[in-house]
PLY file of the C-alpha trace (Angstrom):
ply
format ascii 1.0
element vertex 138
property float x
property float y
property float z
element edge 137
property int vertex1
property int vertex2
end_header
0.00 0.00 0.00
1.23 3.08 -1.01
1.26 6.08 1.69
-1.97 8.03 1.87
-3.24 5.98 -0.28
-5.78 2.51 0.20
-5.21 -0.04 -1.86
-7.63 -3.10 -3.29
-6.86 -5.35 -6.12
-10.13 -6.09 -7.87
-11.55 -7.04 -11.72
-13.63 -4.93 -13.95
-17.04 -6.31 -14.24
-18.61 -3.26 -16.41
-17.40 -0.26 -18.77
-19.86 2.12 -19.43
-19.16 5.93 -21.11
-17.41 7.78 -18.51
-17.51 5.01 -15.40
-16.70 1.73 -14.81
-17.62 -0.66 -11.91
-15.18 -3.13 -10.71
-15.05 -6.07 -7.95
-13.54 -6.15 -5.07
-13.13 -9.02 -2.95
-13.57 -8.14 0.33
-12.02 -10.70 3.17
-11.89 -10.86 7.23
-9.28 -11.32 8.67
-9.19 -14.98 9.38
-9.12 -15.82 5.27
-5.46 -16.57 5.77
-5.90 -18.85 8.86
-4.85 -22.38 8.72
-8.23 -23.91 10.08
-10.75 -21.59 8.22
-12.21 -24.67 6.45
-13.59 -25.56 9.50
-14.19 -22.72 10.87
-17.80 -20.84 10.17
-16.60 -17.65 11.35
-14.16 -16.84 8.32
-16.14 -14.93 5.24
-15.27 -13.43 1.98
-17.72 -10.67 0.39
-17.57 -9.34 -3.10
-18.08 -5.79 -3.38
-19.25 -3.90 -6.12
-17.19 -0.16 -6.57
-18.20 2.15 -9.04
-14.85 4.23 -10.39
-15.90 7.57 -12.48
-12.25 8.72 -12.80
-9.93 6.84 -14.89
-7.57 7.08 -17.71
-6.32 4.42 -20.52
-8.04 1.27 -21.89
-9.72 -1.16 -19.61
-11.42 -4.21 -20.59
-13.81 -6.31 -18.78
-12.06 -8.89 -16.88
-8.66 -6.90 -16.43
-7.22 -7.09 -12.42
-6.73 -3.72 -11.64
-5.93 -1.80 -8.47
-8.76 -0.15 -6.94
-7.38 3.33 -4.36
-8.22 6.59 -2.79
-7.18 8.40 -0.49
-6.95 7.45 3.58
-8.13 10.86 4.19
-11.31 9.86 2.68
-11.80 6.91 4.36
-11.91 9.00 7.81
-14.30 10.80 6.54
-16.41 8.66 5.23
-16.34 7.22 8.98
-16.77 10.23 10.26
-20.44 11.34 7.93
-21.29 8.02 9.06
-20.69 7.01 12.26
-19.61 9.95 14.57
-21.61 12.65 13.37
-24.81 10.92 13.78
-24.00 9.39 16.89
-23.23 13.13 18.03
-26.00 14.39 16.93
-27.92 11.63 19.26
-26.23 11.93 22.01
-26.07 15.68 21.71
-30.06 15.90 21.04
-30.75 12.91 23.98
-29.28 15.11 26.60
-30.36 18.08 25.68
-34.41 16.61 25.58
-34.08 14.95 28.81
-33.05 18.48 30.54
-36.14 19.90 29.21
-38.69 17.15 29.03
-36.90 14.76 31.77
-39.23 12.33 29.88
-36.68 9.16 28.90
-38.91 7.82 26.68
-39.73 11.06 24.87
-36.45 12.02 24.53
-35.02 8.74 23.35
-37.55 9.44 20.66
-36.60 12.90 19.67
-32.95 11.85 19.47
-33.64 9.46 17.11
-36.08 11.59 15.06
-32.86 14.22 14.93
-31.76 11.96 12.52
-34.29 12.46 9.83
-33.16 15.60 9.53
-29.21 14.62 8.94
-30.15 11.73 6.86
-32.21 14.09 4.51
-29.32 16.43 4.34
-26.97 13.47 3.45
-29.44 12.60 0.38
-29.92 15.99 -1.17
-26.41 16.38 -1.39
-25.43 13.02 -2.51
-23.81 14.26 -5.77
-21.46 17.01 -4.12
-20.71 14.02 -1.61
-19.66 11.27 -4.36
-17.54 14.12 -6.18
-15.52 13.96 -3.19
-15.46 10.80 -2.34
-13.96 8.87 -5.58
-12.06 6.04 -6.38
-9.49 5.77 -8.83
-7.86 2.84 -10.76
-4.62 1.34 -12.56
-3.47 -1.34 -14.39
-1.52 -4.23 -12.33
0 1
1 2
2 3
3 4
4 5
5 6
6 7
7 8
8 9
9 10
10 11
11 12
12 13
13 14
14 15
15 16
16 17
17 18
18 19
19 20
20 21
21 22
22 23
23 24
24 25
25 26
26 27
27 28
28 29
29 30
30 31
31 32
32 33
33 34
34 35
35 36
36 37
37 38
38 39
39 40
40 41
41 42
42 43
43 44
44 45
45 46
46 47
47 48
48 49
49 50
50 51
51 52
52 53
53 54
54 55
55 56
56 57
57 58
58 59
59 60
60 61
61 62
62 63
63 64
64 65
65 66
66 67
67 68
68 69
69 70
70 71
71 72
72 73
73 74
74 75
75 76
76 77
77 78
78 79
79 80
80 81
81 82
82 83
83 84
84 85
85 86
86 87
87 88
88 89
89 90
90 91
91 92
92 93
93 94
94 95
95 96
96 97
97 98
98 99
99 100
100 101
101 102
102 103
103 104
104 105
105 106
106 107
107 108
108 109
109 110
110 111
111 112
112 113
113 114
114 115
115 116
116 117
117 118
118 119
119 120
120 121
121 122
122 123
123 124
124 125
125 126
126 127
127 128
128 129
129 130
130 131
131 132
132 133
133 134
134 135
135 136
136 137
């Protein structure tokens, strides 16, 4: 892996005019353990990543190297996980100082979502722009 930089080798599964969509095959961590035959726990899962930026000719079935930047990766985690569980737990205590209803104000914390989620899907297209992975040949 370079620095900065995530790395996945994958395979192109579709071209299309200015995107393609590739496959990467996503493993835990126990893939490469001596007893995952008989082990249940151990699971591989194909993913399906759609690349918009990309230069030179790629046919479909070429192993490729899937990246982006680390950077992104935080803050992907970060728009998905820690804001929203801020904005609970921000919104939770703030209800139960002025209801001091539990119930209610488990409620309301969750409804503060709707709000953030809605935000998240209107700008959806500003948010993929950022977020985008790129490819080369192996």
């Amino acid at each position: 892996m370079s620095k900065g930089n995530i790395e996945h080798k994958a395979i192109v599964k579709e071209i299309a005019d200015n995107s393609m969509k590739v496959s990467i095959l996503a493993s835990s961590g126990c893939v490469s353990c001596s007893a995952k035959g008989i082990c249940n726990v151990s699971e591989v899962e194909e993913k399906i990543v759609e690349v918009s930026k990309f230069e030179g000719n790629y046919k479909i079935g070429d192993e490729v190297k899937v990246y982006y930047k680390q950077i992104l990766g935080f803050r992907a985690l970060f728009l998905g996980y820690v804001l929203p569980f801020l904005l609970i737990f921000t919104s939770l205590i703030i209800s139960l100082i002025i209801t001091k209803h539990e119930g209610l104000s488990g409620l309301i914390a969750l409804g503060s979502l709707i709000p953030y989620y809605i935000v998240l899907y209107v700008t959806k297209k500003k948010i993929n722009d950022k977020f985008s992975f790129s490819v080369k040949h192996i």
